[in-house]
C-alpha positions, -999 to +999 in steps of 0.1 A: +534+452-011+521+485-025+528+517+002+499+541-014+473+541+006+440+523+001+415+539-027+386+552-013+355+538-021+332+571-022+336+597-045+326+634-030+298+646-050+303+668-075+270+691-083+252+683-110+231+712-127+210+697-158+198+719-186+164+722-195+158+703-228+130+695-253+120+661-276+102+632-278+117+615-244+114+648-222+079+646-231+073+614-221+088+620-191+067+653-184+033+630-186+047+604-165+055+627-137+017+642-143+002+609-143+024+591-117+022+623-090-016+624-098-025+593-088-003+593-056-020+625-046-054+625-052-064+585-054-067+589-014-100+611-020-116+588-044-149+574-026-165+541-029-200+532-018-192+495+002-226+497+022-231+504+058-204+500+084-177+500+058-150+523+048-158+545+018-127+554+008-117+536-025-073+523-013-078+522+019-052+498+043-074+491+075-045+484+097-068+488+129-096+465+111-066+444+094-080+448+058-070+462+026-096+475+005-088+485-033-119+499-053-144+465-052-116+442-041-114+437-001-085+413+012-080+397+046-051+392+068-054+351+056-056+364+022-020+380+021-010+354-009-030+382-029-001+410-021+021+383-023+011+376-053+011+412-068+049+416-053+060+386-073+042+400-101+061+436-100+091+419-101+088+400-130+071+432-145+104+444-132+130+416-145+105+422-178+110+454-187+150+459-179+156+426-202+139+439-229+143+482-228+169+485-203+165+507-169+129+523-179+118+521-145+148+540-130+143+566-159+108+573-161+086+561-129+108+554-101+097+577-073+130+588-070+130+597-106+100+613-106+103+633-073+138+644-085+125+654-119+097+674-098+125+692-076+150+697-105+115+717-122+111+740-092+149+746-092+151+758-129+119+784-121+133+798-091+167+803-101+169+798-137+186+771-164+217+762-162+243+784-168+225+803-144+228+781-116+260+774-121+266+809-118+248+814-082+264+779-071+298+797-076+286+829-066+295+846-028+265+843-004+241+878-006+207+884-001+203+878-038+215+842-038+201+839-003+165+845-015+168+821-043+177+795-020+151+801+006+123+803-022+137+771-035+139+753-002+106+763+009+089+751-025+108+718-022+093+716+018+060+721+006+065+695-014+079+674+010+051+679+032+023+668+008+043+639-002+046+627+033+008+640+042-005+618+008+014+585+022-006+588+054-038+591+041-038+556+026-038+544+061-070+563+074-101+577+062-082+608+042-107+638+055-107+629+090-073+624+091-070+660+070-090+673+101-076+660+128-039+665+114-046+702+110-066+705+147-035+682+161-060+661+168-043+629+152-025+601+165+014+607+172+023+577+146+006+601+117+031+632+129+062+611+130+052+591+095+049+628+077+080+637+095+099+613+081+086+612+049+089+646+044+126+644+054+133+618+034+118+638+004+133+668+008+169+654+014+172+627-010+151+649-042+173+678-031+204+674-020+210+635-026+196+624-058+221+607-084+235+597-048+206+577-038+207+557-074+246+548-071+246+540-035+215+533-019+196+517-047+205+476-051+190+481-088+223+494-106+241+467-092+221+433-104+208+447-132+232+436-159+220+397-146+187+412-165+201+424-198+224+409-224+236+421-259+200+422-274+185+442-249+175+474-259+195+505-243+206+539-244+236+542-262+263+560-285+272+548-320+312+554-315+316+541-346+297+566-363+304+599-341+344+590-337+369+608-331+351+637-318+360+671-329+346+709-329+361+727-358+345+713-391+363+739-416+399+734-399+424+712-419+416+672-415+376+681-408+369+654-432+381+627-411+360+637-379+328+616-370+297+632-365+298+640-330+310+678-326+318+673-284+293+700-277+287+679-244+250+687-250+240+650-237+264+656-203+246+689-195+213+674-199+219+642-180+206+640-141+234+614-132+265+641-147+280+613-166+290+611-209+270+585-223+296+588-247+323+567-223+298+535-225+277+517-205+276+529-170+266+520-139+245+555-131+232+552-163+194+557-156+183+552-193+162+583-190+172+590-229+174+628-223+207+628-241+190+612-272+167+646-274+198+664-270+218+652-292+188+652-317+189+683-315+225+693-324+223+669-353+193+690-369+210+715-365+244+705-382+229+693-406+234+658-394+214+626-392+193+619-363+203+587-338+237+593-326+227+586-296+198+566-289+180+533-280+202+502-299+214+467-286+249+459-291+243+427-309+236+453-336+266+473-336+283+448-361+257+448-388+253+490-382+295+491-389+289+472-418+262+497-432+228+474-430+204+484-409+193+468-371+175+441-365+133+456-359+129+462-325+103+436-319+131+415-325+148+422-292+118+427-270+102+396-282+126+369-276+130+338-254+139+356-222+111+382-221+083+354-238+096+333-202+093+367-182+057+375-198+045+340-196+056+339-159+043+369-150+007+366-171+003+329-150+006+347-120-020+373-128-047+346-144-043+329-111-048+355-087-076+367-111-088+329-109-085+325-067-105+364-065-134+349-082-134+318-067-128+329-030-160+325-005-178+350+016-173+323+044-142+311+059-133+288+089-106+278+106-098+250+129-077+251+158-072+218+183-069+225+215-042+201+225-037+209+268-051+183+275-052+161+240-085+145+253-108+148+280-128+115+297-157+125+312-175+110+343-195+086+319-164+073+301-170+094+271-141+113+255-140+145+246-119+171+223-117+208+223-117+231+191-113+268+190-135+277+159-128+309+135-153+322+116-152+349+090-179+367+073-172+386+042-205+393+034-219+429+039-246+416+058-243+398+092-248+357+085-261+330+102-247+294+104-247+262+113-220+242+126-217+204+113-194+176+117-190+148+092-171+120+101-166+078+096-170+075+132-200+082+159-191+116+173-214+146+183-203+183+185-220+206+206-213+245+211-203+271+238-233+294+241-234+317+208-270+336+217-280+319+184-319+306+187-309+269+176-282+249+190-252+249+176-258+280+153-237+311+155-246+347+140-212+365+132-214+404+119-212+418+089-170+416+078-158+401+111-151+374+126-162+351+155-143+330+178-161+296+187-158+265+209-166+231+200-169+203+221-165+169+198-179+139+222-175+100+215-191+079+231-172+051+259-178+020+239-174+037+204-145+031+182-134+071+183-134+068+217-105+037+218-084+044+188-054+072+186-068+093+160-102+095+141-104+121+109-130+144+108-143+173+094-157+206+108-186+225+084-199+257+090-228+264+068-253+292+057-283+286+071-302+315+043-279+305+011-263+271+020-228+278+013-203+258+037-168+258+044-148+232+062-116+221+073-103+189+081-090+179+112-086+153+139-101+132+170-076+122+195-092+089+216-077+070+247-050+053+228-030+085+221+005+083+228 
């Protein structure tokens, strides 16, 4: 047996201070983090007219009301196959994306990304790029460095803050709760949710980041189950940049590959690792190192695409001088067709059930204690707890009907209605009813162990009915 001692398992992290760079990628990361961090702000204060009685804000989750309202599209607790659905649907979107392009959502709208790219932003305008910050990282503690890292903090925690006052506001109408969180007014659960959230933000975009990608996120870890050789990926040509070298007028220059080990695509990474050693696990794919190394090859003189986007099933036909396969070649093939088909089903049929759905709803419940009741006549009798929703914006009035091969009458608990067996339920609510179901003493209900029936509710203004099917429990029940 070995005697040296067990390997540990965490690495102490090692700062990571990326400089600021420019291209193609950067940008497209610049108007993600505009785009992604606009619409988690401000899409709490978009309004939408619903009528009287109902929330105007446009994403609103009604956890007190149980509903979820997005823009025109208001789902019920029962409807919860919807989010199901949309769940299912992001990870496919998910599976989708990382077999055809690699990790794109790690490197460009991943809140952990984005936030990160947000923080890393502040960090460069308050205390400069980074050689800079490298340099007050090393430095002794003075008032200097200590103002830097107070004006940094502070910016970050104002940051924080918002982030963790945004999240709340999706659960309650977002200027009330503005008011009330400002005249402490609000609920205790609102306080500890921005708490927490703005903890969480300022520690893990701060002082965590690359951290929370190699060991808290699952993603790294089952996403090479996603990709295979023809999946599209940031990457060095080795074959083209090998072996590395600096001096290009010292003796043997013409034997060196293109890349000049500048370690301009280390310094720019977020993760601190050399694309140049392969594919990594903290990888991101956020192509940063593409721009930079871009960059140096303009200008050297050098052609473009040392590093960049390539799938290793091309690396033999590069080495051989042809050219790679198009890319619609790798994103279109028989895993991401399955992926797209998949995930396109999914959507046409929770399109399909959104248009289909009623305004009315009921559900049936038996009540079972007792199974049957024999009245003083002989007849038999079963007990049904009724649930009836009204999606409508107006309040509804309906009739309840049974429909049945066998004799049996239903009759109604007192609703207030002005005809028997009719209920009124509000406006987006719902009404809890119960029905009596009677068969007669001679009737064949009344004898056998189980009769099927059917319980109706229908509009009394519009006709629309909804039922559900259920049973009758006579004498003979075991």
């Amino acid at each position: 047996m070995s005697d040296q001692p067990n390997a540990s398992l965490y690495a102490a992290r090692e700062p990571i201070f990326p400089r600021r760079v420019s291209g193609k990628f950067r940008t497209l990361k610049w108007w993600i983090m505009a785009v992604t961090l606009a619409i988690y702000y401000l899409t709490p204060w978009i309004r939408w007219d619903r009528g009287p009685n109902l929330p105007d804000q446009a994403v609103l989750v009604d956890l007190a009301g149980r509903r979820f309202y997005f823009f025109w599209i208001e789902i019920w607790p029962h409807e919860f196959y919807f989010v199901a659905g949309l769940l299912i649907m992001a990870g496919l979107g998910l599976f989708l994306f990382t077999s055809a392009l690699g990790r794109v959502w790690c490197g460009y709208t991943c809140p952990q990304t984005v936030w990160t790219d947000l923080f890393i932003l502040v960090e460069r305008w308050v205390e400069g790029d980074r050689n800079a910050r490298v340099r007050l990282w090393n430095a002794k503690w003075d008032l200097h460095k200590l103002r830097l890292r107070l004006t940094k903090w502070v910016l970050w925690l104002l940051i924080a803050v918002a982030t963790g006052g945004a999240w709340v506001f999706y659960f309650a109408d977002a200027p009330t709760l503005m008011r009330d969180l400002f005249t402490l007014q609000a609920a205790p659960v609102a306080y500890t949710t921005v708490a927490i959230l703005t903890a969480t933000t300022f520690i893990f975009g701060g002082f965590m980041r690359e951290q929370v990608c190699i060991y808290m996120c699952p993603w790294p870890r089952i996403q090479a189950a996603m990709m295979d050789n023809d999946t599209l990926t940031v990457a060095y040509r080795d074959w083209r940049g090998e072996p590395r070298g600096k001096h290009r007028k010292a003796d043997g220059a013409e034997n060196l590959g293109a890349c000049i080990d500048c370690n301009a695509c280390v310094n720019v990474c977020p993760m601190g690792i050399d694309i140049r050693d392969g594919q990594q696990m903290a990888c991101i794919t956020c192509a940063l190192c593409i721009d930079a190394c871009d960059e140096v090859m303009e200008r050297t003189g050098q052609e473009r695409g040392l590093i960049d986007y390539l799938a290793l099933s091309d690396t033999p036909r590069e080495m051989a001088g042809e050219k790679p396969r198009p890319i619609w070649q790798h994103v279109f093939r028989l895993r991401t067709i399955i992926y797209t088909a998949l995930w396109a089903l999914i959507g046409v049929g929770l399109v399909w059930a959104l248009f289909i759905r009623s305004d009315i709803d009921l559900t049936v419940e038996p009540v079972r204690n007792p199974t049957y009741i024999t009245l003083s006549d002989g007849a038999v009798r079963n007990v049904y707890n009724l649930r009836i929703r009204n999606l409508a914006a107006d309040d509804r009035e309906f009739r309840v009907l049974l429909s049945s091969d066998e004799i049996l009458r239903i009759d109604l608990e007192d609703t207030g209605a002005s005809s028997p067996n009719h209920v009124v339920v509000p406006a987006n609510e719902t009404r809890s009813v119960r029905a009596y179901v009677t068969a007669r003493p001679d009737d064949t209900a009344a004898m056998a162990d189980r009769t099927d029936l059917s319980l109706w509710i229908e509009d009394v203004i519009t006709d629309a009915r909804s039922g559900e099917a259920t049973v009758f429990n006579g004498k003979d029940t075991q």
